[in-house]
MIGUZA-103826 format. One record per residue: residue in one letter; x, y, z of N, C-alpha, C in turn. Coordinates in steps of 0.1 Angstrom, whole numbers, plus 2048, in hexadecimal, padded with zeros to 3 digits. Layout:
BEGIN
aXYZXYZXYZ;...
end
This chain:
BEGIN
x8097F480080080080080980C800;x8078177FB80E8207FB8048307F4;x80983C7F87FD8467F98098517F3;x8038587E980B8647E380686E7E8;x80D8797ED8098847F380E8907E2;x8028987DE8098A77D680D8B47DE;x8178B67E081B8C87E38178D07DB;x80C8DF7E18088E97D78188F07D2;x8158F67CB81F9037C581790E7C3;x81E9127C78209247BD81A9277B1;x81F9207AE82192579C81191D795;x80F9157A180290F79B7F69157A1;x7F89197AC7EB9247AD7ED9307AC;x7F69387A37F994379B7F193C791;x7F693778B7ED92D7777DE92E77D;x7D89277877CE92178D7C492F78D;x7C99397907C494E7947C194F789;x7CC95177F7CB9547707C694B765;x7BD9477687B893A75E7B793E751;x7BB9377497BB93A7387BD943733;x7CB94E73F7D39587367DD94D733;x7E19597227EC95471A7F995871C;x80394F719810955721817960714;x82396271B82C96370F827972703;x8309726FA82E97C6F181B97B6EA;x8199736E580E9706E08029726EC;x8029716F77F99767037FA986701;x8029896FF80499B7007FF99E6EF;x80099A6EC7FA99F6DF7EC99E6DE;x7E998E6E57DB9916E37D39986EF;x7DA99C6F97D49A77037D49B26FD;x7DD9B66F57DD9C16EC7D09C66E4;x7D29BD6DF7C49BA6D27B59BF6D8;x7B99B56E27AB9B66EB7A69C16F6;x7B09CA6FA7AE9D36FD7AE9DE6F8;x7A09EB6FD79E9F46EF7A69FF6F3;x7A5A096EB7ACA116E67A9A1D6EC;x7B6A256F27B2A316FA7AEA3D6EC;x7A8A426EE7A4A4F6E37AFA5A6E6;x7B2A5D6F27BBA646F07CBA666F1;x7D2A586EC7DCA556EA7DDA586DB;x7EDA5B6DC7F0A666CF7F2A5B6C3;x7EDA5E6B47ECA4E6AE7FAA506A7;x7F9A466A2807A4469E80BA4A690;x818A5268B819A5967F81AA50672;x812A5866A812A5365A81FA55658;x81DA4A64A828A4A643837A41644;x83EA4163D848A3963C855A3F648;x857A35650860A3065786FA2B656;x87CA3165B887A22655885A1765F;x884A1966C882A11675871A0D675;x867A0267085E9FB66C85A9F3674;x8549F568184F9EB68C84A9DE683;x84F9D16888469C66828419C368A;x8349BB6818289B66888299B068F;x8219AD69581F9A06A081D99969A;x82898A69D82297B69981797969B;x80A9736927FE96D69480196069B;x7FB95D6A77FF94E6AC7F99476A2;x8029396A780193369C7F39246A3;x7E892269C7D891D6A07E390F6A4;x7ED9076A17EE8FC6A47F58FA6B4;x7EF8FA6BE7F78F56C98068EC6CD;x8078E96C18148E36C38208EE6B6;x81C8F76B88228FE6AF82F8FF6B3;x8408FB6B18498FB6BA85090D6B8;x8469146B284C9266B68449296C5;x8389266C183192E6C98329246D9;x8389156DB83C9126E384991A6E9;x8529216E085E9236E48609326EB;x8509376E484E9446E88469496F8;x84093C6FA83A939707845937713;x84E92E70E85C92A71685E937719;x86294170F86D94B71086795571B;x85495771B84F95F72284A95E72A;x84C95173284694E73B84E94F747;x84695A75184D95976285294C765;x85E95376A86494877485D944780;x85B93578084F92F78C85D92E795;x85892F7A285C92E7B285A91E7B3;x8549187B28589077B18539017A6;x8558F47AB8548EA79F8478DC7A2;x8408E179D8358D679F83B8C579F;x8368BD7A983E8B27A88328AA7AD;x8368997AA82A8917B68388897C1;x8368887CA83B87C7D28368747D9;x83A8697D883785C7DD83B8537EB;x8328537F583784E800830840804;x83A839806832826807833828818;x82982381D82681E82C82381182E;x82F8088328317FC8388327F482A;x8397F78238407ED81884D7E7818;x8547DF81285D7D68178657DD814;x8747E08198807E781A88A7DE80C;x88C7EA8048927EB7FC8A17EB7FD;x8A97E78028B57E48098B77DB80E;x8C07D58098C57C68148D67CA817;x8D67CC8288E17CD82B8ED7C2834;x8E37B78308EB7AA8348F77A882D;x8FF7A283190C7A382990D794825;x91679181B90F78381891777581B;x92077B82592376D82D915769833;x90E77283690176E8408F875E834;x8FB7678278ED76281F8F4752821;x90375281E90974881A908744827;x90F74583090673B83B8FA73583C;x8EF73B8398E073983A8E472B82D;x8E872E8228E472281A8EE71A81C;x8FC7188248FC70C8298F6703835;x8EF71183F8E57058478E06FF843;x8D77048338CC6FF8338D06EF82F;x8DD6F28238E56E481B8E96DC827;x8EE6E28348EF6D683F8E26CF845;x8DC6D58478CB6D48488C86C983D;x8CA6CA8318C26C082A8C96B1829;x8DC6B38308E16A982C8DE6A183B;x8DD6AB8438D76A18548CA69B852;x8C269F84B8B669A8468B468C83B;x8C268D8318BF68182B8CA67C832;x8D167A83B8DB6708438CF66C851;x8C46728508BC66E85F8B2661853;x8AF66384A8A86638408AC64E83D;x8B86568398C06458388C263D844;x8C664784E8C663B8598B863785A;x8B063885A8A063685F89D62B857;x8A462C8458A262283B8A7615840;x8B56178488BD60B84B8B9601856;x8B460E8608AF60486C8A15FC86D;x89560586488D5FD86188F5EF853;x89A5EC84F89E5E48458A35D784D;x8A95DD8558B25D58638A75D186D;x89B5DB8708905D487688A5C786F;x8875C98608855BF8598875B685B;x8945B585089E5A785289E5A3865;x89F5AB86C89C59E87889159A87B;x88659B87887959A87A87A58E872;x87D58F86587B584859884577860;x89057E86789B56F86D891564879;x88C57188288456A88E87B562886;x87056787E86856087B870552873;x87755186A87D54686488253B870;x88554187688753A88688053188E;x87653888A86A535892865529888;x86052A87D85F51B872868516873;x87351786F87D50887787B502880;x87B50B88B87A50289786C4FA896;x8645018958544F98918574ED885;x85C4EC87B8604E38718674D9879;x8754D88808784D08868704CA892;x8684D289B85E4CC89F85A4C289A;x8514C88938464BA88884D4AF884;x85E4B087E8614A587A86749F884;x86C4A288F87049989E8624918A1;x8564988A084948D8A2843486899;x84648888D84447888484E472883;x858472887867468887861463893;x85A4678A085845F8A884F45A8A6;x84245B89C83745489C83B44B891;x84144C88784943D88384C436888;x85643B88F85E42D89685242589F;x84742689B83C41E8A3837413895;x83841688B83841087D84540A879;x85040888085A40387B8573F5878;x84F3ED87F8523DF87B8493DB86B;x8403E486D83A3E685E8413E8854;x8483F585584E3F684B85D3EE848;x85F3E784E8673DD84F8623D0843;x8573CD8498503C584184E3C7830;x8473D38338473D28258543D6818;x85D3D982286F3DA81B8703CB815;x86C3C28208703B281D8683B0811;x8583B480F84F3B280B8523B17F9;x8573BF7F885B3C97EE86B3C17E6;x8723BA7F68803B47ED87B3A97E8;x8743A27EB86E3927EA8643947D8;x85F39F7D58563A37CC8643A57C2;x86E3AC7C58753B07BD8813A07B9;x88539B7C288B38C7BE8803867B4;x8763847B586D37B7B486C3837A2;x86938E79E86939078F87938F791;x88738F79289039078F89437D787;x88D376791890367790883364787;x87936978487036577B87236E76D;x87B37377087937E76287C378756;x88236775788C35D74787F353747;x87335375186B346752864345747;x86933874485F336736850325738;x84832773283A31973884430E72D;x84D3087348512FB7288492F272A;x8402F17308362E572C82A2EA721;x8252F67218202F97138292FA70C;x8322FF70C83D2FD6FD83E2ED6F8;x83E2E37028442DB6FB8382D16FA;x82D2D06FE8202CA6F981C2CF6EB;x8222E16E88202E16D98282DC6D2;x8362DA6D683D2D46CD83A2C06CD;x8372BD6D782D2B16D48232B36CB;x81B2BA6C980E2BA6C38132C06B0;x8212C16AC8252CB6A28302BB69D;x82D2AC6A583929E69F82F29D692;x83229368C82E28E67F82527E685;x81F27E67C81C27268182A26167F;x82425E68982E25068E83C256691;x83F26369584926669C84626A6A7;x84D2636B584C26A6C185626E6C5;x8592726D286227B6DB86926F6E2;x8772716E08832696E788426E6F4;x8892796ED88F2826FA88D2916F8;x88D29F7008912AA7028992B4709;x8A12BB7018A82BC70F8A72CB70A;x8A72D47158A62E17158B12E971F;x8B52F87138BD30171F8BD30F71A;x8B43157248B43247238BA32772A;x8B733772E8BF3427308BC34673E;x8C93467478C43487548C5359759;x8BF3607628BE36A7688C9373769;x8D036F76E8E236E7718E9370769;x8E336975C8EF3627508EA367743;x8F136D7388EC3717298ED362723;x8E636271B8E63577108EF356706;x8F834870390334C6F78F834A6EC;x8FE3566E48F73566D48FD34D6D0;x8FC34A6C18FC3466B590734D6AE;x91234B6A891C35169F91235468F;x90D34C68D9073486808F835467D;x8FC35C6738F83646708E636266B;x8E43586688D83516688CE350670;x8D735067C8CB34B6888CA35868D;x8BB3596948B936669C8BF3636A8;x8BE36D6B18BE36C6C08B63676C9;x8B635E6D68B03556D78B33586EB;x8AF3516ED8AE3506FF8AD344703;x8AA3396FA8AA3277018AD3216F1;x8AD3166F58B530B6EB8AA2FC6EC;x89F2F76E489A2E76E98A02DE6DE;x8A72D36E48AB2CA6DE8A22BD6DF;x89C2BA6D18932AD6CF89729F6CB;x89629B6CD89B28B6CA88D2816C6;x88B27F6BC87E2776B687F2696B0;x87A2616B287B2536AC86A2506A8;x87224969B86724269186C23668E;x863231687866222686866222672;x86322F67086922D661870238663;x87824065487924B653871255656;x87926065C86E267663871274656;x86727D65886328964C865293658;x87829465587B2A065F8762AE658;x8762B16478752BA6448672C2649;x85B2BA6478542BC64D8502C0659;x8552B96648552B866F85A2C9673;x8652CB66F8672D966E8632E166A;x85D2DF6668522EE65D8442ED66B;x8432E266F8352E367C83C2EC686;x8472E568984F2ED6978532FA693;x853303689859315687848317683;x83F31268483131A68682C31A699;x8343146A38303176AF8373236B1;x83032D6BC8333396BC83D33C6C9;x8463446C38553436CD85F33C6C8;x85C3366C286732C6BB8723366AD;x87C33A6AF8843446A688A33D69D;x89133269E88F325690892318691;x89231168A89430169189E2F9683;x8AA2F268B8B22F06838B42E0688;x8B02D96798B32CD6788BE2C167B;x8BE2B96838CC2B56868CF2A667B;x8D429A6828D128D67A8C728567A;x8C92796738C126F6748C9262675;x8C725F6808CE24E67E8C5244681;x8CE23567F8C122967C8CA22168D;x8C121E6938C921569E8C7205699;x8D31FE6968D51F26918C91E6699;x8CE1EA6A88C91DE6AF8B91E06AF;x8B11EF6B08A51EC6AF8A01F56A7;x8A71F669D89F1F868F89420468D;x89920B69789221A69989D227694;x89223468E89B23D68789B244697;x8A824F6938A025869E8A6266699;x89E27469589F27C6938A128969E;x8AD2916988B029C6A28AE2A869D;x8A72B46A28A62BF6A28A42C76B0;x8AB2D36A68AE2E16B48A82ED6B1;x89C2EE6BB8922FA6C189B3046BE;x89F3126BE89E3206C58933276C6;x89132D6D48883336D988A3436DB;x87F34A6DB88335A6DB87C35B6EC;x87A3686EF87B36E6FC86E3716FF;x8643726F085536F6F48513676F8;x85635C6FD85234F703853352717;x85635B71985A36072884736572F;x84635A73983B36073E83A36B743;x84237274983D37F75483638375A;x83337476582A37A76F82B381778;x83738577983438B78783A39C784;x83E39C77B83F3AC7748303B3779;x8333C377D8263CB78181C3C7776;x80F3CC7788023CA76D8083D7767;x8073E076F80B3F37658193F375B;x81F3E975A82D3E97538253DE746;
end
């Protein structure tokens, strides 16, 4: 807020008295003009002059005329003051700062110490509640351990109330497991070899058989001979007839029973003293011939 006070002058209530007199040469002329004429003032002589009063300048109608401005200048009283305005502010902020500026520079490094105590209170607060954490997180992990070992110290003890059980069925489980290990080569040689009875010729029967497969323990020796497949047992037949017997034949019945991988003809001899032939052939058998009973049902 602030309030301007004006000082009168002089010179303005002199102007202010004489309202809309004109200054200067041009005022006097036209006071001249305008004022009349004494009668008995002596007139002025005819005739030619060397010295020729000139006229009075006509003012000139345009107000900014720069003569008749210069003519006003030239004739116008000297004023006793000078019209002015001044300006006085009441209770506005002081235009002067006479702090010196160590002061300022102080002030702005409190404030920079100020902000760095503030982010070092700032960070510690980050650390200790982080450190609150992490031990909060240790106790509780603490705490389920110990509860975990718990629980498992009490079913180790409620086992050991089940040990003879599970004992048992360990034996149960090895006995299951020997039992396919020792049946795993088993083959039905009494159906195999009722079909090879049922596959003689007529008036040949069975001397002898001897058989040898493949034990559990033990691989089977192959065959060198590129002919024969691979095999898992071996039956050797021995046949007697009382005429020639029709081995070729007979062999063609025995490679239609199934399992049988091929069958190779041996001799024929005649026995002198009783007048009987007796014919020899050799079974091989493949690994489809293996019962597997005791293999899982899900395998």
């Amino acid at each position: 807020m602030s309030l301007i006070a004006r000082r009168p002058n002089d010179a303005d209530d002199t102007a202010e008295g004489a309202a809309g007199a004109p200054r200067g040469k041009a005022g006097k002329a036209a006071k001249a003009a305008k004022a009349p004429r004494d009668p008995k003032a002596p007139k002025a002589p005819r005739g030619r002059t060397k010295d020729k009063p000139s006229k009075p300048s006509k003012p000139s109608k345009s107000p900014t005329s720069p003569k008749v401005t210069e003519a006003r200048k030239a004739d116008a009283p000297p004023r006793t003051g000078v019209s002015r305005q001044e300006g006085l502010a009441v209770g506005g902020e002081p235009r002067v700062d006479l702090l010196p500026p160590e002061v300022r520079t102080e002030r702005r490094n409190a404030r920079t110490r100020r902000g760095f105590g503030w982010a070092v209170l700032i960070v510690l607060l980050v650390v200790l509640a982080a450190a609150g954490g992490a031990f909060s997180l240790n106790v509780l992990s603490q705490a389920k351990l110990l509860a975990a070992r718990s629980e498992t110290a009490s079913l180790l003890a409620q086992e050991q109330r089940y040990a003879p059980a599970r004992e048992a069925q360990k034996q149960v489980a090895l006995a299951q497991a020997a039992q396919q290990a020792g049946a795993s080569t088993e083959i039905d040689w009494k159906a195999f070899l009722d079909q090879v009875g049922h596959a003689q010729p007529a008036g040949l029967g069975l001397a002898s058989v001897a058989v040898d497969s493949v034990s559990p323990i033990a691989l089977y020796q192959q065959s060198t001979d590129p002919l024969q497949g691979p095999r898992i047992g071996t039956v050797t037949v021995v046949g007697t007839s009382a005429a020639l017997p029709n081995v070729p034949a007979w062999v063609a019945e025995l490679q239609k029973i199934p399992g049988v991988v091929d069958v190779v003809p041996g001799t024929v001899t005649l026995d002198e003293v009783s007048h009987v032939y007796k014919a020899t052939v050799t079974i091989h058998v493949s690994d489809t011939l293996y019962t597997k009973r005791f293999e899982p049902k899900d395998k």
